[in-house]
C-alpha positions as CSV (number, residue, x, y, z in Angstrom):
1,X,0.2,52.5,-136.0
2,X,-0.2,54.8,-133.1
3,X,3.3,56.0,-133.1
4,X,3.2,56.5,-136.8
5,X,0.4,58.6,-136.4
6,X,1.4,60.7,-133.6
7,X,5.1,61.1,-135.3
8,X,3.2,62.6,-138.2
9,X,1.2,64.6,-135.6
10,X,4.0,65.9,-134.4
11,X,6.1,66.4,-138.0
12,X,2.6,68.4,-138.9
13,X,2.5,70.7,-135.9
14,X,6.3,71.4,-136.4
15,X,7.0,71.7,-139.9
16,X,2.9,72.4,-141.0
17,X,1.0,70.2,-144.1
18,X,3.4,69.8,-146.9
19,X,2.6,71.6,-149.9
20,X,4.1,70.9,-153.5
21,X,6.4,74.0,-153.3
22,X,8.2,72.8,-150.0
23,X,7.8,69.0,-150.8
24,X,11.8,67.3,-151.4
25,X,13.2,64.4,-150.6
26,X,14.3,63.5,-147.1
27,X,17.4,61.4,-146.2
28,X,17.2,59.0,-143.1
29,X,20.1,58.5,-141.4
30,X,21.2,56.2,-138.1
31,X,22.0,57.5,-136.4
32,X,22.0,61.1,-137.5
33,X,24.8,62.3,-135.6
34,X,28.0,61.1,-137.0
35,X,30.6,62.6,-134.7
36,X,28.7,62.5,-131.3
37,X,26.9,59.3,-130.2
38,X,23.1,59.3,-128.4
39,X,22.5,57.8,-125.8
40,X,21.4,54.4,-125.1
41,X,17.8,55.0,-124.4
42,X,17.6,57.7,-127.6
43,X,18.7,54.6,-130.2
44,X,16.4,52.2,-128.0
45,X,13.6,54.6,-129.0
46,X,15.0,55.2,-132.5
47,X,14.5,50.8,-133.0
48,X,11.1,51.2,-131.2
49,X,10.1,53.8,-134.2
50,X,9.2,56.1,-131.4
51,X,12.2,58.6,-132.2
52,X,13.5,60.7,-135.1
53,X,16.6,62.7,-135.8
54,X,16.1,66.0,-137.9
55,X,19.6,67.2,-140.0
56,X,17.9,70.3,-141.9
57,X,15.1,72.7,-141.8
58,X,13.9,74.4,-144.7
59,X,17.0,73.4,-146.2
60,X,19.1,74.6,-144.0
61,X,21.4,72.0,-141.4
62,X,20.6,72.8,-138.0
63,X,24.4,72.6,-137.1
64,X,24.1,76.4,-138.1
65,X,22.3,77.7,-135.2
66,X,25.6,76.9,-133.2
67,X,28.3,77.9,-136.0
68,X,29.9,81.0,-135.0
69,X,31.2,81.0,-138.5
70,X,27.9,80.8,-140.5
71,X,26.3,83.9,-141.8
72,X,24.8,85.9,-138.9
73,X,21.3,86.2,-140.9
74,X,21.3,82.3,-141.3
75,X,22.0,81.7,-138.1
76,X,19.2,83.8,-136.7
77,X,16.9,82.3,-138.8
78,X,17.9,78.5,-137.7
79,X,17.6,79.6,-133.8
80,X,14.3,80.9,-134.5
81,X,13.2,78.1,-136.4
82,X,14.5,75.7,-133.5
83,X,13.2,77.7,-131.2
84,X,9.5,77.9,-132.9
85,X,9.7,74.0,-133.1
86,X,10.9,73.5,-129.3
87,X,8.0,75.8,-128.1
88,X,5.5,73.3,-130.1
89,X,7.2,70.6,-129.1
90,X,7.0,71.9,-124.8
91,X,2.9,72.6,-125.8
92,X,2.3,68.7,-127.4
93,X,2.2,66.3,-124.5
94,X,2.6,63.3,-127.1
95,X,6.2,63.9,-127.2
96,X,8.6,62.9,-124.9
97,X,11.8,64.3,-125.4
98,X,13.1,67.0,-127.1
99,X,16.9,68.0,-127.4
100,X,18.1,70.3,-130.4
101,X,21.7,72.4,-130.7
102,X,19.8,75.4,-128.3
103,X,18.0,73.2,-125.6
104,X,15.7,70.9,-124.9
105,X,13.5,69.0,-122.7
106,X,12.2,65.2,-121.0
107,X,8.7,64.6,-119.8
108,X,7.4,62.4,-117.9
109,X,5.6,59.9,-119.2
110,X,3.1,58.7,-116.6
111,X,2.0,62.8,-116.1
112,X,3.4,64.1,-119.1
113,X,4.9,67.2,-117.4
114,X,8.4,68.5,-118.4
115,X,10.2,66.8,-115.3
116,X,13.4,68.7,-116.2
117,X,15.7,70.5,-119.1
118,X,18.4,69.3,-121.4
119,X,21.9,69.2,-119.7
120,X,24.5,71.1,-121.4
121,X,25.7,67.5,-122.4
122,X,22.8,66.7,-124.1
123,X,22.7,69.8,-126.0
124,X,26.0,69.4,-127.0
125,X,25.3,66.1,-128.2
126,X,22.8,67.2,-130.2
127,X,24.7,70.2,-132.1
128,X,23.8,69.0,-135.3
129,X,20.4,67.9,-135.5
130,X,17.0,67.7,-133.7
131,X,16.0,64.3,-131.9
132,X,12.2,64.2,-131.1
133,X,10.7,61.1,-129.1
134,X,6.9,60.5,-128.8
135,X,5.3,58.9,-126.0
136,X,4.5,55.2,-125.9
């Protein structure tokens, strides 16, 4: 129940309360990324309900923040969405790790500092979606 909560804590702070105008449906998938695999401990995390993978924002795929040939204006607005959701993501110490197309980040989880950045693996890894982890 905890992690339930705190994921919805966590979708709230990102995304804000869901309103009837921006309310759609949302497709799971598992893993979200079809053409790179996660690692190990992300789909350990995933079957421990502690982890989810985001494909789109406001209805637009994240893959676009790192297509050099999407539209310049939607590609702006994806990194700054990303970027606006990594920053609230860095300031909530409930969640663990963050990785998206543009960066990311893994906390400890005894002090729940940032202990270091995404690798340029891990971003790659993640070029087409968000993968957020809460804390146990």
């Amino acid at each position: 129940m905890r992690i339930l909560l705190s994921l919805l804590v966590v979708a709230s702070l990102t995304f804000g309360p869901p309103t009837e105008a921006c309310a759609q449906r949302v497709k799971t998938t598992y893993p979200a990324a079809e053409t790179e695999p996660e690692s190990a401990e992300e789909n350990a995390d995933h079957a421990e309900g502690r982890a989810v993978d985001i494909n789109e924002v406001n209805k637009m795929p994240v893959r676009l923040a790192v297509d050099p040939s999407a539209p310049a204006d939607k590609r702006k607005a994806i990194q700054e969405r990303l970027r606006a959701i990594e920053a609230s993501a860095r300031d909530n110490r409930e969640v663990e790790l963050f990785m998206s197309p543009l960066g990311g980040f893994h906390r400890d989880t005894t002090t729940r500092e940032i202990i270091r950045e995404a690798t340029q693996e891990e971003v790659a890894a993640h070029w087409d979606h968000i993968h957020i982890t809460i804390m146990k």
